[in-house]
C-alpha angles and dihedrals in degrees: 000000000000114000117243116244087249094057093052092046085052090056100040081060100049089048102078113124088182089045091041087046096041087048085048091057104044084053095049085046089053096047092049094051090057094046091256082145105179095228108002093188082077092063130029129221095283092055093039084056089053103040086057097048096050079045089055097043093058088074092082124119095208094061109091093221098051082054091047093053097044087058098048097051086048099251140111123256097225090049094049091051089050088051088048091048095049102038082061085053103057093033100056091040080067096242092116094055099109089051136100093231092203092062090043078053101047088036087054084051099046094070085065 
């Protein structure tokens, strides 16, 4: 059975390890700047703080790496900033709390 071209273009497409690690970053930046800390017995509450706030300031169109890894992933700096900024909204208005905010995360970039 021969693919259709739309079936090889599908999978030309899946197949992005920059896309797939600058995904990856802007996920682990998001996480971290809501205090989903992979294993917080390795920080206290002071590095926790910071490692938040550093987390939270890489969402900022002006830096040149947060640029780089936006267009990497295939997205615009200003839209992911929107997604980051809404995603704390409605996390810390409570609305995300039967989700696993990782997948609300992955589904978001997806759409990139």
């Amino acid at each position: 059975m021969n693919p259709t071209m739309n079936h090889e273009l599908e999978q030309r497409k899946e197949v992005n390890p920059l896309k797939d690690l600058a995904k990856a970053v802007i996920t682990r930046a998001c996480l971290d700047s809501l205090g989903h800390i992979t294993n917080s017995s390795y920080c206290g509450l002071t590095e926790k703080s910071i490692l938040m706030d550093t987390a939270k300031r890489f969402f900022d169109p002006n830096i040149k790496s947060f640029r780089l890894w936006c267009d990497l992933a295939g997205g615009e700096p200003e839209y992911i900033k929107d997604l980051h900024n809404d995603l704390t909204y409605h996390y810390n208005c409570g609305r995300l709390k039967n989700f696993n905010t990782r997948v609300v995360i992955e589904t978001l970039l997806k759409k990139l």
